[in-house]
C-alpha positions in Angstrom: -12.4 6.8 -16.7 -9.1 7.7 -18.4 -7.2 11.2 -17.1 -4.4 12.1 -18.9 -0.9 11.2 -17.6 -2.3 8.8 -14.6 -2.5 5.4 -14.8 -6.0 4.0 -14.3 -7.5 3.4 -18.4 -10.3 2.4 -17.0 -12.2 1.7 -13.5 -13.1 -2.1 -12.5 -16.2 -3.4 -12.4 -16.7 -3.0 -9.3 -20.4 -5.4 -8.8 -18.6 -7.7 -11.5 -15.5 -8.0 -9.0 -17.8 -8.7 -6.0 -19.9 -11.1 -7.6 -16.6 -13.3 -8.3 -15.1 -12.8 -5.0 -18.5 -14.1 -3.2 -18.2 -17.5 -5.7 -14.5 -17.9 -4.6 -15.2 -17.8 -0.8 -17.5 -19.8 -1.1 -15.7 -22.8 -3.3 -13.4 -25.2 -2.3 -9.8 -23.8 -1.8 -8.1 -24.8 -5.3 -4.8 -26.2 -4.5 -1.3 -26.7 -6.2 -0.9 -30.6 -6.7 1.3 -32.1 -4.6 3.8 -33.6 -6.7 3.9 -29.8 -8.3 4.2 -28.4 -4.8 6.9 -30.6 -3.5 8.9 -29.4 -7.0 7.9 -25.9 -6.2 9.5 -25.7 -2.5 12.8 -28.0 -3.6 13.9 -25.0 -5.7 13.9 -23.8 -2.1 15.9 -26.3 -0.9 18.3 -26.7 -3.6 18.7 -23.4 -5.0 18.3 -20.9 -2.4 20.7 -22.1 0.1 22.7 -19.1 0.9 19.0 -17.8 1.7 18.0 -20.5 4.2 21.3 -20.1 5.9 20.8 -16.5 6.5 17.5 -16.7 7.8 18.5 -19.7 10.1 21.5 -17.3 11.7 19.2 -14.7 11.8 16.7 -16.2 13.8 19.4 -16.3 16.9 19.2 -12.3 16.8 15.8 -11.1 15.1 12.1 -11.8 15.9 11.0 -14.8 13.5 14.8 -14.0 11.3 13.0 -11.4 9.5 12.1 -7.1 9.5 9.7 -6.5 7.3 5.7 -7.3 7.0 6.2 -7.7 3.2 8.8 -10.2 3.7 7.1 -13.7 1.9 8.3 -15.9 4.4 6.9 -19.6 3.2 9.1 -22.0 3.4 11.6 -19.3 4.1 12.3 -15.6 3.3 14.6 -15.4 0.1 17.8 -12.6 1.2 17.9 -10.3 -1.7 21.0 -8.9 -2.6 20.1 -5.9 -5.0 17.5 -4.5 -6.2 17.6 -3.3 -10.1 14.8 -1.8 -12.3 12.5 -4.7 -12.8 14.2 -7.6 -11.3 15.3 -8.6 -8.0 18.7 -10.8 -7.1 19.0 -13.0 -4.2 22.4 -14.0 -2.5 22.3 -16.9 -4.1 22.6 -15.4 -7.7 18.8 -16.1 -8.6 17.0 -13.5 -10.5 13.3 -12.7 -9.9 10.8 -10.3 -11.8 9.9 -7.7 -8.8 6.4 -7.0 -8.5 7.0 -6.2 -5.0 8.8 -3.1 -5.9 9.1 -2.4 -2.2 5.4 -1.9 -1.5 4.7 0.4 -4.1 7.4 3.1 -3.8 10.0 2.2 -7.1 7.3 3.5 -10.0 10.8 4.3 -12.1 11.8 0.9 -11.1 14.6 -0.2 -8.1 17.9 1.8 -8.1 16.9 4.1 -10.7 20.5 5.5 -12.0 19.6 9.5 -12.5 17.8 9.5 -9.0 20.4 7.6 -6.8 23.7 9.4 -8.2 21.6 12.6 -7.7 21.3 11.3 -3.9 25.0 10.4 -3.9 25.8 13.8 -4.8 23.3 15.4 -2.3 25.2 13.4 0.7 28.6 14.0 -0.7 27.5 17.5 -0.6 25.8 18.1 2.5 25.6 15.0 4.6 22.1 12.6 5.2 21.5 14.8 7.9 22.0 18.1 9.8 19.5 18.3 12.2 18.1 21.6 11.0 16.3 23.2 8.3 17.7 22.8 4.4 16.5 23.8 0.6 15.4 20.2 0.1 12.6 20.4 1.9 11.1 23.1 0.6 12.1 22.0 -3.0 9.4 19.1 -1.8 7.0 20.7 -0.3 6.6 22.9 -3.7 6.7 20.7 -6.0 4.1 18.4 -4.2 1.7 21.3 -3.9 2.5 22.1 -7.8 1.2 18.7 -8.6 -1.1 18.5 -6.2 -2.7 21.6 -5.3 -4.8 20.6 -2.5 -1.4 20.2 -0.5 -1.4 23.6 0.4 1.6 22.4 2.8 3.5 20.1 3.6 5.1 18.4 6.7 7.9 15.1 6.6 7.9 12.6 9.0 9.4 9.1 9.0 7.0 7.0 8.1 3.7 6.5 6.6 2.6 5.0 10.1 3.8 8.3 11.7 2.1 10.4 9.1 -1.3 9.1 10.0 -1.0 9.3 13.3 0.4 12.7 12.9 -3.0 13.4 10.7 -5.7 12.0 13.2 -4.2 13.9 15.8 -4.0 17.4 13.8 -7.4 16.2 13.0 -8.4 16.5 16.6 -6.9 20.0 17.5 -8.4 21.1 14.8 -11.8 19.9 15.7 -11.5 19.5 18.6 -13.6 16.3 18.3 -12.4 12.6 19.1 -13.8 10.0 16.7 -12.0 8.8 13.8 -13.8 6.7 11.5 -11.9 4.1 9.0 -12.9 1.2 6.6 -13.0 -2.1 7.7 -10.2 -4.0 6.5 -7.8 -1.0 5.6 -4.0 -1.0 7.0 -3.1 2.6 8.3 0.1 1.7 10.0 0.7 -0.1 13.0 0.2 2.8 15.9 -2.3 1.8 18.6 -5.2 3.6 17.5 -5.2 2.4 14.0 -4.1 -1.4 14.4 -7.5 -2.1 14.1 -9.6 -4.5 11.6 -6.8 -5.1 9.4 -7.7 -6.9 6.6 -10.7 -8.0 6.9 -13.5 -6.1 8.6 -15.0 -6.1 12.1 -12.3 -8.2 13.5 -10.7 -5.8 15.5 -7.3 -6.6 17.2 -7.4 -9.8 15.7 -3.9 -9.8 13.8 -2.9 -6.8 16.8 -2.5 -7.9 20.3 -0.8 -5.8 23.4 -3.1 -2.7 22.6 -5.6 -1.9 25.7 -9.4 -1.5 24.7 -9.1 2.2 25.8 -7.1 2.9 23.2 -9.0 2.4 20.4 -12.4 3.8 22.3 -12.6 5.9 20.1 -11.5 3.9 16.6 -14.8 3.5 14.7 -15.1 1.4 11.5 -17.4 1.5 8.7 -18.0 -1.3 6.0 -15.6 -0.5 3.1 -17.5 1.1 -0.4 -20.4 1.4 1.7 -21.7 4.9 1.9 -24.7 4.1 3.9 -22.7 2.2 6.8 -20.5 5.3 7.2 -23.3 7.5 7.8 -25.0 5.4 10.3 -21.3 5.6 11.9 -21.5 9.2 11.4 -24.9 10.0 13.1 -24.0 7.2 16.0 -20.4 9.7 16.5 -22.7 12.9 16.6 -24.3 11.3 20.1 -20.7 11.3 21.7 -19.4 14.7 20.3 -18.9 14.1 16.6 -16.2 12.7 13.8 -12.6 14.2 14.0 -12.2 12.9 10.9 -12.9 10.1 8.1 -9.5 8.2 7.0 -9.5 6.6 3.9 -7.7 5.0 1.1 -9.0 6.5 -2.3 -8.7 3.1 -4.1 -9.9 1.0 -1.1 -9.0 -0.7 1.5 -5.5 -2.9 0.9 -4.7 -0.6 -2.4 -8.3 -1.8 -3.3 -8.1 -5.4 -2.5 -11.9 -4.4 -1.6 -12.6 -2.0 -4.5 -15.0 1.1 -4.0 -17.4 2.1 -6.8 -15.9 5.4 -8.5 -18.0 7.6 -6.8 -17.6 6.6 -3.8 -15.1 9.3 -2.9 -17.0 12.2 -4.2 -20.2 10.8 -1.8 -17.4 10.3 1.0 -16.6 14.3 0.7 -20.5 14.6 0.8 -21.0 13.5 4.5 -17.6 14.9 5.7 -19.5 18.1 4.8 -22.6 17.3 6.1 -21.3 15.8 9.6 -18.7 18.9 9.6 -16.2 16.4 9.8 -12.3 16.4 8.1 -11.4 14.0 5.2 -8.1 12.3 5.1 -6.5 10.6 2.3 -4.5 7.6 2.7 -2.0 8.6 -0.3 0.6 6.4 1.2 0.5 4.1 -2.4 -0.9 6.1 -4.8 0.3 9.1 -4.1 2.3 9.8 -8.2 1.4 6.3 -8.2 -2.0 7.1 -9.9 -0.7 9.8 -11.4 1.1 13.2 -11.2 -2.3 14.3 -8.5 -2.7 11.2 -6.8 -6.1 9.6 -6.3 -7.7 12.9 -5.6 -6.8 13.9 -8.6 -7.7 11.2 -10.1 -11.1 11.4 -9.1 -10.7 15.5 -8.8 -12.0 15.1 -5.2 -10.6 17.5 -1.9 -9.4 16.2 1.0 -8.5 18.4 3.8 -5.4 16.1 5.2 -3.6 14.3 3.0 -1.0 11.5 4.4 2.1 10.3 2.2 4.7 7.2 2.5 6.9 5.6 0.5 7.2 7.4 -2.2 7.7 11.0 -1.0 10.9 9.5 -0.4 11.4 8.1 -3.4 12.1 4.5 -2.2 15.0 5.9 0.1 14.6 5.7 4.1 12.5 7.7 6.0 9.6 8.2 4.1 6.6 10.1 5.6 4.5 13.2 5.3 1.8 15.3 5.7 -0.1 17.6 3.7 -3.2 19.8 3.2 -5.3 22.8 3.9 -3.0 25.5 5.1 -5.3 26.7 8.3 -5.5 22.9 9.4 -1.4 22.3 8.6 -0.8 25.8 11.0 -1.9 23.5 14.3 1.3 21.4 13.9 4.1 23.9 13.2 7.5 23.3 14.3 8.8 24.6 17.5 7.3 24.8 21.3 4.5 28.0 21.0 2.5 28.8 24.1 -1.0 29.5 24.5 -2.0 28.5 20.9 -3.5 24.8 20.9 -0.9 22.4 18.7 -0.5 19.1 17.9 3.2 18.1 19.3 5.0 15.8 16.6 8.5 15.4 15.6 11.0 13.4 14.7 15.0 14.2 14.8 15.7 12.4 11.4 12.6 13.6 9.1 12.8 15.9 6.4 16.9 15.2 6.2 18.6 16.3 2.8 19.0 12.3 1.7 14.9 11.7 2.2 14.0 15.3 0.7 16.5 15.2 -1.8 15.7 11.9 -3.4 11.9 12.3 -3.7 11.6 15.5 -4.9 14.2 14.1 -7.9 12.0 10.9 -7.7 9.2 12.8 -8.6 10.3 15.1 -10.9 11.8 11.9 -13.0 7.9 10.5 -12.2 6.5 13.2 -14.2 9.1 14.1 -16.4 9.0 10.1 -17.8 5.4 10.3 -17.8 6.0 7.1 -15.2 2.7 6.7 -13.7 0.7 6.0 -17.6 3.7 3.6 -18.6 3.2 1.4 -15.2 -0.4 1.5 -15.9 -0.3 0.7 -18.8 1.8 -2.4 -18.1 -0.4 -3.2 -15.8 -3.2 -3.4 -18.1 -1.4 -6.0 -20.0 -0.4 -8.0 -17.3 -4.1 -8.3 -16.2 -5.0 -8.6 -19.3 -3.0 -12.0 -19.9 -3.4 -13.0 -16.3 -7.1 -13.3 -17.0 -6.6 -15.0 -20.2 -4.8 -17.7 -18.1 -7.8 -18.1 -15.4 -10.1 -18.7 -18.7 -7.8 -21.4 -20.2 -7.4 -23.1 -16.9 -11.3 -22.6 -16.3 -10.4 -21.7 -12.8 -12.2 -19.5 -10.3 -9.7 -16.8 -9.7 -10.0 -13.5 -9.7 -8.0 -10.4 -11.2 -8.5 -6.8 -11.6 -6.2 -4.2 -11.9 -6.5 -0.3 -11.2 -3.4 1.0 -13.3 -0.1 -0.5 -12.0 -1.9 -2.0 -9.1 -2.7 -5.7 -10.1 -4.7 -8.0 -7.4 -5.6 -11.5 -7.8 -7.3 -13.6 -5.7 -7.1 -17.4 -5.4 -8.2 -17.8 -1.9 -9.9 -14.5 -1.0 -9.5 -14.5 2.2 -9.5 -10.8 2.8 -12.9 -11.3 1.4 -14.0 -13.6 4.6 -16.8 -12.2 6.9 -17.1 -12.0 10.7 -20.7 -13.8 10.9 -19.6 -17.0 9.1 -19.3 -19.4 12.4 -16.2 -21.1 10.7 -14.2 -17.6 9.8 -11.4 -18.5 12.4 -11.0 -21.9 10.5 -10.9 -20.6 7.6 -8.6 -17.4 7.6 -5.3 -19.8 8.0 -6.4 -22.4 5.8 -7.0 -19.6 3.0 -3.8 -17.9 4.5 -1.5 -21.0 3.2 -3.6 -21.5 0.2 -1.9 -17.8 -0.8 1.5 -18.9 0.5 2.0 -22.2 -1.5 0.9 -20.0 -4.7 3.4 -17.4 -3.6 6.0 -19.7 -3.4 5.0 -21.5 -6.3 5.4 -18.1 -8.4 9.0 -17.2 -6.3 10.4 -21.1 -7.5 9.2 -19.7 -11.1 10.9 -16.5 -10.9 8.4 -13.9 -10.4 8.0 -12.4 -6.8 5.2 -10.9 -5.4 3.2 -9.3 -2.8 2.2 -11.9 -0.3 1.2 -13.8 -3.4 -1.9 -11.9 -4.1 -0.8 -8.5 -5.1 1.2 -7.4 -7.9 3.0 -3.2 -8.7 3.9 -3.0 -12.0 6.6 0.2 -12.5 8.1 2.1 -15.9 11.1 -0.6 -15.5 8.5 -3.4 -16.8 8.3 -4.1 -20.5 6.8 -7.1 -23.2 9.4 -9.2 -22.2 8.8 -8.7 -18.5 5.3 -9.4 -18.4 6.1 -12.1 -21.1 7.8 -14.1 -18.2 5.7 -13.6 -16.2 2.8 -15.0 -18.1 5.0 -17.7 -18.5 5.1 -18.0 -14.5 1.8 -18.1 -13.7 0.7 -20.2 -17.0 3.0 -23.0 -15.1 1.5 -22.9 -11.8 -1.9 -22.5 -13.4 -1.4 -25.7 -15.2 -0.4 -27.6 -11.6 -3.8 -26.6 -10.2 -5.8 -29.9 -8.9 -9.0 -29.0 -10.8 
């Protein structure tokens, strides 16, 4: 279906998608030949040596040299020195196309001139931060609410992590119930009672260790796309006192590394009705993303919570929030209130005038560039040739794209499942399947996400995706068929 001004042309195949994925799991992994390979990481070797020396310092003073989770890390994460519309520039001079575009948050593109001198001016002005209440964020809150209406209001935090914790727990004071349901698979930051089946379903604190069992009692998972395995989750809850809440991400799990049929929202909404139970969107991606209403507007379906990252910020720091049906958003207001039941969060740093500042002009630029159609749209083309390329090759990969949110699949590991005796095995064999194709596509100039997912932005043009055709037509070509 195609909605004016968002990004999605048309929705995937969805049964075509799964069919594919089942034949990938269950082929042989498809490997980069060696001689290839051994090209592939020398670029490493020989051209990103300011890189290697970074990382090898910084492992004496950080956990594994590295911060972030998106960091690709085989052989060895590349140090970036600037970011800049469509590329990325590491310290050793080398320029990369950026598909990684921070996880999803740069839909103008990295440094994007009118929003950052707009920041510059904002802390000139006033500071990053005063510690109290400023214009910014209600010039936020109202213009997320005048895109998206089911926002009613609006509260910052840091952090997407924060913001769903902040939601199940709002959630529960409202409802005063305890269960949260989730999809199987789907990543809803890193607290405690979310860590849980990441990636692929039914594996529970696999990927999470330190967490006690107690604390995810009350964590409940559902297949992903699968309406019928969340109401059997549902009518299990209503024997213990009932759903809190259902938290999903519109697209899928993994920004729809497992896709969901289109109506699978709508039928979502449905049995949050049904079971009296709260609906929360995991906007934290496509949030302006999709388009100027998010995936609810996309699909024109109501959630009651709605939970924002990255971009609500604009790409800037502290990038978090809350939003949704004003009777539900009352249980968290600011400030210590007696005798009303509240859900205590806070946060000495959210909503300051740099965060608030730079995403309500990140957003306004969003629409005002029509930003979320012209990333779509170049990310139908990318798929478009990407797919072309797996038919020359005759190879069994797999590529879809919703908008400006490209996945391909070489290993599928994501796609693995719990009752195959051999799933441990498998996971990091598949695992370093994906990074030797990452790194093949970093020595070629085009970086990725984890070497599987790609976000296309408004900085990406012909000659953009042009090399990066070029990119994955030369690893394709180095594939021991």
């Amino acid at each position: 279906m195609k909605k004016e001004g968002y990004s999605v042309s048309k929705w995937p195949d969805v049964d075509l998608i799964n069919e594919k994925m089942d034949k990938l799991i269950n082929d042989r992994l498809y490997e980069i030949k060696p001689e290839a390979m051994g090209r592939y990481l020398n670029y490493f070797e020989t051209k990103c040596k300011g890189s290697k020396a970074l990382n090898e310092e910084a492992r004496k003073y950080i956990p594994g040299g590295v911060q972030h989770n998106l960091a690709f890390n085989y052989p060895f994460p590349l140090a970036i020195d600037r970011a800049e519309g469509a590329y990325l520039y590491d310290v050793d001079g080398n320029r990369y196309v950026d598909y990684l575009q921070a996880g999803g948050p740069t839909l103008l593109g990295s440094n994007y001139k009118p929003v950052t001198e707009k920041v510059i001016e904002i802390i000139a002005e006033h500071g990053p931060v005063t510690g109290l209440f400023h214009e910014y964020e209600l010039k936020l809150a109202k213009l997320i609410r005048e895109h998206m209406p089911w926002v009613e209001q609006y509260r910052c935090f840091g952090s997407g992590t924060e913001a769903d914790m902040a939601a199940i727990r709002v959630a529960r004071v409202f409802t005063g119930k305890k269960k949260i349901v989730k999809a199987g698979g789907a990543y809803h930051g890193w607290s405690d009672q979310l860590v849980y089946s990441l990636h692929i379903p039914y594996t529970k604190t696999y990927e999470a260790h330190g967490i006690p069992e107690e604390a995810t009692i009350h964590t409940k998972e559902c297949y992903p796309g699968d309406i019928e395995s969340l109401r059997k989750v549902l009518e299990a809850n209503e024997k213990e006192g009932g759903t809190a809440a259902v938290l999903i991400e519109p697209f899928g799990p993994e920004s729809g590394t497992r896709m969901t049929h289109f109506d699978y929202c709508a039928k979502v909404r449905e049995l949050c009705d049904e079971f009296d139970t709260l609906l929360i969107f995991d906007e934290v991606v496509t949030a302006f993303r999709a388009g100027p209403g998010g995936a609810q507007g996309y699909f024109n379906v109501r959630p009651d919570l709605t939970v924002f990252g990255k971009i609500v910020s604009g790409g800037f720091p502290m990038a978090g929030g809350v939003g949704g049906r004003e009777d539900i958003m009352s249980v968290m207001a600011a400030g210590v209130k007696a005798g009303k039941k509240r859900a205590y969060v806070g946060g000495t740093l959210t909503a300051n005038p740099l965060s608030c500042a730079a995403g309500y002009f990140a957003i306004k630029e969003i629409i005002e560039q029509d930003a979320a159609r012209k990333a779509g749209e170049n990310g139908d083309k990318l798929c478009a040739g990407i797919q072309g390329l797996i038919d020359k090759y005759e190879l069994p990969f797999v590529v879809w794209n919703i908008g400006s949110i490209i996945h391909f699949e070489v290993s599928g590991v994501m796609y693995l499942s719990v009752t195959d005796p051999d799933i441990f095995k498998k996971i990091p064999q598949r695992q370093h399947n994906i990074e030797e194709f990452g790194a093949a596509l970093t020595a070629n100039g085009v970086i990725t996400l984890a070497g599987s997912r790609i976000y296309t932005s408004m900085a990406d043009n012909d000659e953009t995706i042009a090399e990066t055709l070029r990119c994955f037509d030369e690893v394709f070509k180095n594939i021991d068929r």
